[in-house]
BATI-731617 format. One record per residue (C-alpha): residue number from 1; residue in one letter; chain; x, y, z. Coordinates in nm, 2 decimals. Last residue first. Example, Ala and Ser with C-alpha at 12.3 -4.5 7.8 and 13.67 -1.06 7.14 Angstrom:
<2; "s"; "A"; <1.37; -0.11; 0.71>>
<1; "a"; "A"; <1.23; -0.45; 0.78>>
END
This chain:
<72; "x"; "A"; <-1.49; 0.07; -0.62>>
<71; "x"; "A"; <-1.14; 0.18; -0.47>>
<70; "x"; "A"; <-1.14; 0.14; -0.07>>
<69; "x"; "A"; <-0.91; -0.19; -0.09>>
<68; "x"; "A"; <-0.68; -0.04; -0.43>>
<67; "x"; "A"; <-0.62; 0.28; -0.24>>
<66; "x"; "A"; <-0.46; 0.09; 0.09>>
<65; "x"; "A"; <-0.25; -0.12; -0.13>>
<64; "x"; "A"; <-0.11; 0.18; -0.34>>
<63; "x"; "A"; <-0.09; 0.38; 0.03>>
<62; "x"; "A"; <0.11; 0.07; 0.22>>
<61; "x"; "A"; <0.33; 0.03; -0.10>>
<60; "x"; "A"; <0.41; 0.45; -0.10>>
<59; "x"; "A"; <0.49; 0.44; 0.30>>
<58; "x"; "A"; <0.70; 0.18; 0.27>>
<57; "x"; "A"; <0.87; 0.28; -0.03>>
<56; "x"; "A"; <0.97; 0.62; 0.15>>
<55; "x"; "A"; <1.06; 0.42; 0.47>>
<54; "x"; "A"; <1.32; 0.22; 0.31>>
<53; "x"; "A"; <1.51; 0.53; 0.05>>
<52; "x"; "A"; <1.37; 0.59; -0.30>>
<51; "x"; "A"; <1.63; 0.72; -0.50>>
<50; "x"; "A"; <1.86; 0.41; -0.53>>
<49; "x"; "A"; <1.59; 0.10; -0.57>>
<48; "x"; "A"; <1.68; -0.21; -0.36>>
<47; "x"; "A"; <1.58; -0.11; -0.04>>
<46; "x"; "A"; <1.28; 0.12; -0.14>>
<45; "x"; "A"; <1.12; -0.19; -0.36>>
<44; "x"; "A"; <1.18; -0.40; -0.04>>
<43; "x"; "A"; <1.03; -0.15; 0.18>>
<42; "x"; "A"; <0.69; -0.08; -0.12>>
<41; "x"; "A"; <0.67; -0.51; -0.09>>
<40; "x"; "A"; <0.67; -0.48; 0.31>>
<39; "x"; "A"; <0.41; -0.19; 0.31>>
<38; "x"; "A"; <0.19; -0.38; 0.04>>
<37; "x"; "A"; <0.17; -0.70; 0.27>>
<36; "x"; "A"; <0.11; -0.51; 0.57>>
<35; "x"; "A"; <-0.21; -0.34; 0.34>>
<34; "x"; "A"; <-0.31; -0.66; 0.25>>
<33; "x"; "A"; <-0.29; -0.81; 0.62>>
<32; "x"; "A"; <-0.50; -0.50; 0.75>>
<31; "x"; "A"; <-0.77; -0.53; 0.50>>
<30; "x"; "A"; <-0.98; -0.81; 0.61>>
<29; "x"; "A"; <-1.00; -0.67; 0.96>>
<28; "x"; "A"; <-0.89; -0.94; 1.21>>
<27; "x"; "A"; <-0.50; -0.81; 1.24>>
<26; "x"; "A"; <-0.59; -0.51; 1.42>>
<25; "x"; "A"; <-0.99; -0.45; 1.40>>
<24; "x"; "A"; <-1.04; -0.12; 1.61>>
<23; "x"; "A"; <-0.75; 0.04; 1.37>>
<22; "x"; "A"; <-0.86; -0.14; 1.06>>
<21; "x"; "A"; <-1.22; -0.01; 1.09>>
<20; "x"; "A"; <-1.13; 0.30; 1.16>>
<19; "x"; "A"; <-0.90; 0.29; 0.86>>
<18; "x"; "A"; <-1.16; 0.12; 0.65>>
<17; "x"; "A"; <-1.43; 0.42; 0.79>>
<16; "x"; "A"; <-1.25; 0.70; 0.69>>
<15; "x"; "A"; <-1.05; 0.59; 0.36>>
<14; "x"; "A"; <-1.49; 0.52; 0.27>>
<13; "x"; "A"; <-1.51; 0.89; 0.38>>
<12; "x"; "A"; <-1.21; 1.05; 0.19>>
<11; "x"; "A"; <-1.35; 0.82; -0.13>>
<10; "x"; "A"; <-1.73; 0.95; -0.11>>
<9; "x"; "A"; <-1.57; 1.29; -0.16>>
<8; "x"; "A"; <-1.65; 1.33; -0.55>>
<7; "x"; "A"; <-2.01; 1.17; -0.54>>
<6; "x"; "A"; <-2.17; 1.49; -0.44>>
<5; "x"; "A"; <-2.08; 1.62; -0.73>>
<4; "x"; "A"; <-1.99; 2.01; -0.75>>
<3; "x"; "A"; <-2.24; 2.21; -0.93>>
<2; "x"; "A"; <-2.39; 2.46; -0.65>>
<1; "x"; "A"; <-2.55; 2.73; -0.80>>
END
């Protein structure tokens, strides 16, 4: 008996298809800009804060923003 949800991977696909859709849109696709935008914020956060070095906060503010365009 199979009781997993088939609901529960929907997110992995839609990440899928907004960063395809991102990399054959550049700076058109709607969520490009947003997700720049979070990068740059996460950097500045890394720059100023002691543990978390520049790329670090990058990479975190580019995921937060990335999560909150897919998230339904």
């Amino acid at each position: 008996m199979d009781n997993r949800d088939p609901r529960r991977n929907d997110w992995v696909e839609d990440a899928k298809a907004e960063m395809s859709g991102m990399a054959k849109g550049g700076m058109n696709h709607p969520s490009t800009k947003p997700v720049l935008a979070g990068a740059a914020i996460g950097a500045l956060a890394g720059a100023l804060l002691p543990v978390v070095t520049l790329p670090l906060g990058a990479i975190a503010g580019a995921g937060y923003a990335f999560y909150n365009r897919i998230k339904k």
